[in-house]
C-alpha positions in Angstrom: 19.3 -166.1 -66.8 22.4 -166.9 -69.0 24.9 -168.8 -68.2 28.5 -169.4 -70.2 26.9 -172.7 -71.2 23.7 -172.5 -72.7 24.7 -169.3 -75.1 26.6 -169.0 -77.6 29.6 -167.4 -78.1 30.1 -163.9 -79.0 32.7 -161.3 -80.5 31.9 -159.8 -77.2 29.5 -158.9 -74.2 28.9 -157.1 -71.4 28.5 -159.8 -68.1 26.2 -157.7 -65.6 26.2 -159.5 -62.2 23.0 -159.0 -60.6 24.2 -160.0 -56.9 26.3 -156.8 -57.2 23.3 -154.8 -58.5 21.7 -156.3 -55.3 24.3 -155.5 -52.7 24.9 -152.3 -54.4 20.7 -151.0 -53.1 21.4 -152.8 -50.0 24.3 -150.6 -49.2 23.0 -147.3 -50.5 19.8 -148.3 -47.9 22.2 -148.6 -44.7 23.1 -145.2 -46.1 19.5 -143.3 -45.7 17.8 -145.8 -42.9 13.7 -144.5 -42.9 14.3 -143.2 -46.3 12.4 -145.1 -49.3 15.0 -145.7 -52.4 14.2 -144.9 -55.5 16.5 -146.6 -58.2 17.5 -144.6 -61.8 17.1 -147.2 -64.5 16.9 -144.7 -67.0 19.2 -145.2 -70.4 18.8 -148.9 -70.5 19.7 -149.3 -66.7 23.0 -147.2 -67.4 23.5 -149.8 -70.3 23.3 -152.5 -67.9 19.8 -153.6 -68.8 16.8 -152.0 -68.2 14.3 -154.6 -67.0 17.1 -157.3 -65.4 18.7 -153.9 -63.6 14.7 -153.2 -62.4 13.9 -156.4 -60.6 17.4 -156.8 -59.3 17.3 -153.3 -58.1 13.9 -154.3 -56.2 14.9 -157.7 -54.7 17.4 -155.6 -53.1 15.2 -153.8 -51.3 14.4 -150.4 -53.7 10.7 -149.5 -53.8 10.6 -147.3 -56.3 12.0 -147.0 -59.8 12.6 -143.9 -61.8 13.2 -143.5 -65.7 14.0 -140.6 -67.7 11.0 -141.3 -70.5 7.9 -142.2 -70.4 8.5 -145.0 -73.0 11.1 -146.0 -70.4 8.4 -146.6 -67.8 6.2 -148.1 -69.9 8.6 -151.1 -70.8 8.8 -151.4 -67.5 4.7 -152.5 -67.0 5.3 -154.2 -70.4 7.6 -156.5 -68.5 5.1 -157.1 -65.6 7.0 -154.8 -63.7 4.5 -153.0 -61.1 6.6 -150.8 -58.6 6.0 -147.3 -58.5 7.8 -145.9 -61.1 8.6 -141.9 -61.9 9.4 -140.8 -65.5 10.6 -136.8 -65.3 11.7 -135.4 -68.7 8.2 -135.1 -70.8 8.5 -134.3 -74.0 5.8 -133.0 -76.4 4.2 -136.0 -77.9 4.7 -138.3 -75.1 2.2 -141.3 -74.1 1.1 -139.2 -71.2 -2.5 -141.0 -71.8 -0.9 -144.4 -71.8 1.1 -143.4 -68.8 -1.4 -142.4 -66.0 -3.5 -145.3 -67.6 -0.6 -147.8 -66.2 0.2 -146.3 -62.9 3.5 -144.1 -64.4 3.9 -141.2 -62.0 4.9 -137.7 -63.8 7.3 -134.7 -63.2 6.1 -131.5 -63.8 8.1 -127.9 -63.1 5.5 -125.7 -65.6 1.7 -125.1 -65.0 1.6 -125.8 -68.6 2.7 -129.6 -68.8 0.4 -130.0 -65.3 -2.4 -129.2 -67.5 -1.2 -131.8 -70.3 -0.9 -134.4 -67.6 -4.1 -133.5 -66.3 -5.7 -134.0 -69.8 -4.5 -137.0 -70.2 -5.2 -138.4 -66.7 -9.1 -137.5 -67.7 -8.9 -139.2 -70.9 -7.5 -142.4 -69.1 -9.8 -142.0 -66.8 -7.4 -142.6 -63.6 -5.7 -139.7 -61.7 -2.2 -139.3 -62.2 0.6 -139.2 -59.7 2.3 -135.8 -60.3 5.8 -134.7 -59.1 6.5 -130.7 -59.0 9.9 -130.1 -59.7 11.6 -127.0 -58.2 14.6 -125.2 -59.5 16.7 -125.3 -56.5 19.7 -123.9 -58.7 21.3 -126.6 -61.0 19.2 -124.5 -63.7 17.9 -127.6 -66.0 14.2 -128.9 -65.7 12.1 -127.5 -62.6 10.2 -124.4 -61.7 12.4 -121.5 -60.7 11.7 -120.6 -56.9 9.6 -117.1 -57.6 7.4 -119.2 -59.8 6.8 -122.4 -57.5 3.5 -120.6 -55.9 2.0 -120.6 -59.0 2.9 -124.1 -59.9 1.9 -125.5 -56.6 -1.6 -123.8 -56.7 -2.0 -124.7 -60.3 -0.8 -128.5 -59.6 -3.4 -128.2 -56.6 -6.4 -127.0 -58.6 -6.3 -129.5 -60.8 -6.3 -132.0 -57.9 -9.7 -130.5 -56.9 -10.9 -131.6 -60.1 -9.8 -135.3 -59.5 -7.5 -135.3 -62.5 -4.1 -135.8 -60.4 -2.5 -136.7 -57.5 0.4 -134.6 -55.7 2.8 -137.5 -55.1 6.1 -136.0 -54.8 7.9 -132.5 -54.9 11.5 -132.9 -55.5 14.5 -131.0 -57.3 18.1 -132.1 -58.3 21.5 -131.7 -56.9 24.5 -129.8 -59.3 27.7 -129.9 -57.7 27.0 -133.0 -54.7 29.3 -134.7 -56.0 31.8 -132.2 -55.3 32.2 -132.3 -51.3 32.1 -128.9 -49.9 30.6 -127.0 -52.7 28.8 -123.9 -51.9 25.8 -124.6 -54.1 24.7 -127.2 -52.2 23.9 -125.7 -48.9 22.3 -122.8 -51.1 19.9 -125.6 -53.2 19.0 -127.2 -49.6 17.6 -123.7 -48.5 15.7 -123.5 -51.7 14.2 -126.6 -51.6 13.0 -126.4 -47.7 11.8 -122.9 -48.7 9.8 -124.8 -51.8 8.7 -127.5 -49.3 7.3 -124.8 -47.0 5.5 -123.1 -49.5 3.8 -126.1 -50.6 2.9 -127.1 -46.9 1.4 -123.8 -46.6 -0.7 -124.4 -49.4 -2.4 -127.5 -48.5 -0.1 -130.0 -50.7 -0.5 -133.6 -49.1 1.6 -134.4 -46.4 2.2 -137.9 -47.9 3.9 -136.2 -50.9 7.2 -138.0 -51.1 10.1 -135.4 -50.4 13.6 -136.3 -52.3 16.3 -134.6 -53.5 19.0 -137.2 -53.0 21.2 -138.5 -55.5 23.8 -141.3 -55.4 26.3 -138.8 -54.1 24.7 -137.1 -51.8 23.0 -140.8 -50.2 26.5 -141.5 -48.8 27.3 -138.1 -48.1 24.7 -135.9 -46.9 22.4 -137.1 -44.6 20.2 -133.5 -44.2 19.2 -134.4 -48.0 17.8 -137.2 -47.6 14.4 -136.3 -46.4 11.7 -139.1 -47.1 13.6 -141.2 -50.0 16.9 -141.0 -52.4 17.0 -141.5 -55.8 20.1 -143.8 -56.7 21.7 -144.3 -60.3 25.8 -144.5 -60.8 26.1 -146.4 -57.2 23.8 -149.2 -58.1 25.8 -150.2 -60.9 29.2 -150.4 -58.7 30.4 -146.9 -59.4 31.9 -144.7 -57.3 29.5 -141.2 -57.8 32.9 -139.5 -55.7 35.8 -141.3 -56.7 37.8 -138.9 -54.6 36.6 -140.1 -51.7 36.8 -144.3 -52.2 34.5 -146.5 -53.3 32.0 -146.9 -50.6 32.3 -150.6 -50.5 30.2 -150.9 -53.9 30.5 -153.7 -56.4 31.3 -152.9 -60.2 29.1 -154.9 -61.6 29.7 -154.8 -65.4 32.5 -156.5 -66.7 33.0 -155.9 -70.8 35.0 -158.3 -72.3 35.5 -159.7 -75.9 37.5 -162.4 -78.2 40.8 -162.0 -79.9 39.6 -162.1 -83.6 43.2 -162.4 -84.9 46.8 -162.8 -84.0 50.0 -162.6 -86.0 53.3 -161.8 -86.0 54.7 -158.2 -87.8 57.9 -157.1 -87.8 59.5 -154.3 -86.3 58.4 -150.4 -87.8 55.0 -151.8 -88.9 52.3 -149.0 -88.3 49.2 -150.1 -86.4 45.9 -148.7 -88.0 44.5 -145.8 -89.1 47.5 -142.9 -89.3 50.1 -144.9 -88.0 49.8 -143.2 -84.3 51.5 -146.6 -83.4 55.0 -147.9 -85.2 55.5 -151.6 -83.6 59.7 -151.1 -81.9 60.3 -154.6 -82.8 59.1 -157.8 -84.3 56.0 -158.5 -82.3 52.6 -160.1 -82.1 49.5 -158.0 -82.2 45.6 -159.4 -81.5 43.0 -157.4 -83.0 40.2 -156.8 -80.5 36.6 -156.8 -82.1 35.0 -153.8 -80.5 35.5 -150.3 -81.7 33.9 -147.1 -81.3 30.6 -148.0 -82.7 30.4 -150.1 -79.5 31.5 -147.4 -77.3 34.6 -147.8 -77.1 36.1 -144.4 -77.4 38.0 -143.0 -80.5 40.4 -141.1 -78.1 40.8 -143.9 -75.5 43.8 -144.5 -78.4 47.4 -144.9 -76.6 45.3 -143.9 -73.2 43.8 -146.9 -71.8 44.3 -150.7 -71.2 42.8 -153.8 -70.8 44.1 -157.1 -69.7 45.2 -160.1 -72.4 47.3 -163.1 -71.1 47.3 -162.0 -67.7 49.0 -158.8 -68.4 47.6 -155.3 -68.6 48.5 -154.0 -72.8 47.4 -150.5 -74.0 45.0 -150.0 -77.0 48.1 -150.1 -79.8 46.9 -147.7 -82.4 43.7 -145.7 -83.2 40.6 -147.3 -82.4 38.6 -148.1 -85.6 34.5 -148.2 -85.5 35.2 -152.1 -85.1 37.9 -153.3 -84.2 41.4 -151.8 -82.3 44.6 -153.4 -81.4 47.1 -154.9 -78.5 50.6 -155.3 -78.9 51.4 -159.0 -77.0 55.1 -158.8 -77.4 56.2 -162.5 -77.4 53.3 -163.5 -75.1 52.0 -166.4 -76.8 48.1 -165.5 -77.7 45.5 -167.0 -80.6 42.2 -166.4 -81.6 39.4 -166.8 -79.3 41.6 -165.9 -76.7 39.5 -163.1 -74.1 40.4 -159.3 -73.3 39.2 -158.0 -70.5 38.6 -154.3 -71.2 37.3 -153.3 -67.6 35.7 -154.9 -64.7 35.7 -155.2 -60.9 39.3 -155.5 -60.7 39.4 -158.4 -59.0 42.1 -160.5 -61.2 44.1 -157.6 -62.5 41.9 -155.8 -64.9 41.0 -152.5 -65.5 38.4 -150.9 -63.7 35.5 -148.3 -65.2 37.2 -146.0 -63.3 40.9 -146.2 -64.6 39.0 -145.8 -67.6 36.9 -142.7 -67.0 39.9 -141.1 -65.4 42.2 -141.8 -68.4 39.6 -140.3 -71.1 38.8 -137.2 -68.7 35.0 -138.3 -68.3 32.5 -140.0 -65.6 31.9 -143.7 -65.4 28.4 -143.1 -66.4 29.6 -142.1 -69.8 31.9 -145.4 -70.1 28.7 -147.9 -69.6 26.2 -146.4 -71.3 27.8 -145.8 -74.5 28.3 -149.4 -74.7 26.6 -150.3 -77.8 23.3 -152.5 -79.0 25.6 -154.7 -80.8 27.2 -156.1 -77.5 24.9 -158.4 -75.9 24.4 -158.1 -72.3 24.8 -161.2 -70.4 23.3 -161.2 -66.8 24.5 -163.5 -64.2 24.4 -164.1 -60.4 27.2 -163.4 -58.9 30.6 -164.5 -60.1 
């Protein structure tokens, strides 16, 4: 694991404290007691890191881990991870062989991509553990409710033949996160209607039942039925920041190195089209992370982060690079750290403030953060 002495120093990094990730599943859990918890790792943990985020996630007590691609999953077993793990968007050309050969569970809403998984099950020569995914009304992946009798009795033919496993029927919330949206007492009678249907028709009682996401773990408890599927909370985040933040731990901190000070004097523009004329003689430090790292192009003039001890607003546009803070007087010099968001703890931004001054979700803040920013995982603060 690194540390800040046995690494050398960046332009900047992302610090992901695993304790956090750890309390984070421990929390959710006291949320949905006899529930399993299945943790989202998908899109490189939510830019946190995909296999650090994994084991983290399951020394905190989750016992299943769930990915949006197959090649996801199978980085997963490449890392000697072994925890049951659920991939659910599948793609023509996927590893599907591959994939029952190591254990991967797969999602299927269409008879058609049952059969593909069954054909490859047979070629690995090991069933593979199928989860039918009903439309319950968010309209994305899943089988639309007048079709799920087909599905099922498709998904449970080629069971007879040995090629798969029925290991899960679940569906997806739209609007959870929105508390007292009509939708989603309307998507909870869908999916007990789907769950009856399948009971009915002989689908194993040990098929796991979920439904769950973050936002409805710690606010539904009739959805949780026999396990949740976690993502935004685990990493800290609020999944409604409406209602507080549940007692969850941020636990990314991104942070970088003044590359340059120096003094200009007053009615200097600051980067690309001048959006920024300096009111005086200041000093301005040129922060080296730009949009190419995910740092928004329009978070220009709209967000902070915190230099000196003092909260400064991005001073110009934000190039693909670099972008700029105005320091005032405040003594500064290169090397010097900015703090662009973290748990808020000494003063700094939080994800949050950030997502709510660019008009967009915290998920969209982390994992936009960029290859070129190393990810530097710690334990605890």
């Amino acid at each position: 694991m690194s540390s800040s002495s046995d690494r050398p120093e960046t332009p900047a990094e992302a610090r992901v404290d695993l304790a956090a990730i750890r309390h984070n599943v421990r929390l959710l859990a006291g949320h949905a007691p006899g529930a399993e918890m299945m943790v989202a790792v998908k899109a490189d943990g939510y830019g946190h890191g995909l296999v650090p985020v994994a084991r983290a996630a399951l020394e905190g007590g989750a016992t299943r881990l769930g990915t949006a691609f197959v090649r996801e999953a199978l980085a997963l077993r490449e890392a000697g991870i072994d925890a049951p793990v659920l991939s659910w968007i599948i793609t023509p050309g996927e590893p599907l062989e591959e994939a029952a050969r190591q254990g991967v569970e797969l999602s299927a809403g269409t008879p058609e991509l049952v059969d593909e998984i069954a054909a490859a099950a047979r070629r690995a020569g090991r069933p593979a553990g199928l989860h039918l995914e009903i439309d319950t009304g968010m309209s994305r992946g899943g089988c639309p409710i007048e079709d799920w009798p087909r599905l099922v009795d498709h998904a449970l033919a080629a069971r007879a033949t040995g090629a798969v496993e029925i290991t899960g029927l679940w569906s997806h919330f739209a609007c959870a996160d929105i508390p007292g949206h009509p939708s989603v007492q309307v998507q909870l009678a869908v999916f007990d209607e789907a769950l009856s249907v399948a009971d009915k028709a002989g689908v194993p009682s040990d098929a796991v039942r979920h439904l769950a996401n973050s936002a409805a773990t710690v606010t539904l408890p009739q959805a949780r039925y026999d396990m949740v599927r976690c993502g935004i909370a685990v990493y800290g985040l609020s999944p409604v920041p409406e209602l507080g933040g549940f007692g969850l731990r941020p636990a990314m901190t991104l942070a970088a190195r003044l590359a340059q000070v120096k003094r200009v004097p007053a009615g200097s523009g600051v980067s690309y089209g001048h959006l920024y004329v300096t009111e005086r003689e200041t000093r301005l430090g040129l922060v080296p992370l730009g949009y190419a790292d995910g740092v928004l192009r329009h978070a220009t003039g709209r967000v902070e982060v915190l230099a000196g001890g003092r909260r400064r607003p991005i001073a110009g546009r934000v190039c693909m690079d670099q972008f700029v803070i105005d320091l005032g007087d405040d003594r500064a010099e290169a090397g010097d750290e900015v703090i662009l968001f973290g748990p808020g703890d000494d003063g700094e931004p939080t994800c949050q403030e950030w997502a709510d001054s660019l008009g967009t979700l915290t998920h969209e803040i982390v994992t936009r953060i960029g290859s070129r920013v190393p990810r530097v995982h710690t334990d605890g603060r």
